[in-house]
C-alpha positions as CSV (number, residue, x, y, z in Angstrom):
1,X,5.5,16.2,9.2
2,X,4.0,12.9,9.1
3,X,0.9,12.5,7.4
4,X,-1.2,9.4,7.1
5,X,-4.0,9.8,3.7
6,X,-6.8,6.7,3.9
7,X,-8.7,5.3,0.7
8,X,-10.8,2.9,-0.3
9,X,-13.8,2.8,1.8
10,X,-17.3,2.5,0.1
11,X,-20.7,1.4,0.3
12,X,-20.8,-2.6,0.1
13,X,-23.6,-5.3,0.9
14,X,-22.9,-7.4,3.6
15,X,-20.7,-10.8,2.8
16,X,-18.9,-7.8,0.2
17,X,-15.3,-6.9,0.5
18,X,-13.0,-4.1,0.4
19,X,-9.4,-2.6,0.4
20,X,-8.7,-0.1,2.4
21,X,-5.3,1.8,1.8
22,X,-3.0,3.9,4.0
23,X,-0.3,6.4,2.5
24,X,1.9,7.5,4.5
25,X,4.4,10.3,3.8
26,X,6.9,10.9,6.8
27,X,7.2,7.9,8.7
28,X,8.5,4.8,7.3
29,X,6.1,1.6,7.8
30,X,9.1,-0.7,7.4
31,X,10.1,0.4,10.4
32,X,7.1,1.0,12.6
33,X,4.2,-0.9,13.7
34,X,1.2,0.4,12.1
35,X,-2.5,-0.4,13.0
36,X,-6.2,0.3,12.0
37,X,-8.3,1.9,13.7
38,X,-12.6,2.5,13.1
39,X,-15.0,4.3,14.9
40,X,-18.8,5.0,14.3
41,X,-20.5,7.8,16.2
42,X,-21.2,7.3,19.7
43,X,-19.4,4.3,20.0
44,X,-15.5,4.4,21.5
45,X,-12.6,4.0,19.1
46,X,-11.4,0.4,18.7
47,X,-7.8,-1.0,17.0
48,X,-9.0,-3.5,14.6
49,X,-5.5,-4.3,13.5
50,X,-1.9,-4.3,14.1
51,X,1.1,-5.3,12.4
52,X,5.0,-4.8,13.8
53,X,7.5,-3.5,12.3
54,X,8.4,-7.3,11.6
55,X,5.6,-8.0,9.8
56,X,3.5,-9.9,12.3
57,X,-0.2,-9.6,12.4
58,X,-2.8,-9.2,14.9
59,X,-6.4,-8.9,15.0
60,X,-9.6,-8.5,17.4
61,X,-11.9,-10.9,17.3
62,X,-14.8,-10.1,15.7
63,X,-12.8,-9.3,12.1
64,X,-10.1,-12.1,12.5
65,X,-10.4,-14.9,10.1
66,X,-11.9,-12.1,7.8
67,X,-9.2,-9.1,7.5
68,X,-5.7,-9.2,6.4
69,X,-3.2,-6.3,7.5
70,X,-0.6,-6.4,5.0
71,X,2.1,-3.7,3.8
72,X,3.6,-2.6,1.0
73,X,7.5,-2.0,1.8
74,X,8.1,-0.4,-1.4
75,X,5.3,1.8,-1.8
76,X,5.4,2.5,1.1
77,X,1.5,1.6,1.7
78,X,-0.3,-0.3,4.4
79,X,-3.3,-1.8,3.6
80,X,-6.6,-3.6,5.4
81,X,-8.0,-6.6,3.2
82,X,-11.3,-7.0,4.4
83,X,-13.7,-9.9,3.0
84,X,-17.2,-11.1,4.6
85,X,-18.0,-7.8,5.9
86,X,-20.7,-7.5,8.0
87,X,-23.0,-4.2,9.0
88,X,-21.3,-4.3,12.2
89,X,-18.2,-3.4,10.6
90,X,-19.7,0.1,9.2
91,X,-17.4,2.9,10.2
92,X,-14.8,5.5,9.4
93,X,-11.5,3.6,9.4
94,X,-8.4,5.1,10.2
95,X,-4.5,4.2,10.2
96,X,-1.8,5.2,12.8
97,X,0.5,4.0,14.9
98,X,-0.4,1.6,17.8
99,X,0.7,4.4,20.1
100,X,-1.4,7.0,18.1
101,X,1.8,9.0,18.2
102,X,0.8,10.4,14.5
103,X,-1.7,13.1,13.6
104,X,-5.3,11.2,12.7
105,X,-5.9,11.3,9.0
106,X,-9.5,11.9,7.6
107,X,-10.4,8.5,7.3
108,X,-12.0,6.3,4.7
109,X,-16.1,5.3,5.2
110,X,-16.9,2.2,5.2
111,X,-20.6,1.6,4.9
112,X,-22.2,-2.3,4.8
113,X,-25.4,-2.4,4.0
114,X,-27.9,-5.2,5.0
């Protein structure tokens, strides 16, 4: 089975930062494109990120210039940099494929306060 396990979420003033971290066991990120995803209740789901199996980036608007997708080949990890954050970015964040052809993970809270 493939299983995706987020970290790193928290409770963070706004301008803060934080990592976020996705493990994944089953699926190979080297070779798949990978993305985060967040949602906050009531609201519908929105990809924040992407990256390719190539390595190339992408972002929506309101977080580029301020998150970095990045993985780690070797571990095996995929990670979500995310600096100036904002209160609008308070969610759970999750990791899957762009597709969403994996089971959803719990998810890691991220809370920005004011």
């Amino acid at each position: 089975q493939v299983q995706l396990v987020e970290s790193g979420g928290g409770l963070v003033q706004a301008g803060g930062s934080l990592r976020l971290s996705c493990a994944g066991t089953g699926i190979i990120f080297r070779f798949n494109s990978m993305a985060w995803f967040r949602q906050t209740p009531g609201k519908q789901r929105e990809r924040v990120a992407t990256i390719t199996s190539d390595g190339t980036p992408a972002y929506i608007d309101s977080v580029k210039g301020r998150f970095t997708i990045s993985r780690d080949i070797d571990k095996n990890i995929l990670y979500l940099q995310m600096n100036s954050l904002k209160p609008e970015d308070t969610a759970v964040y999750y990791c899957n494929t762009p597709g969403l052809t994996t089971t959803w993970g719990r998810g890691t809270q991220v809370t920005i306060s004011s």
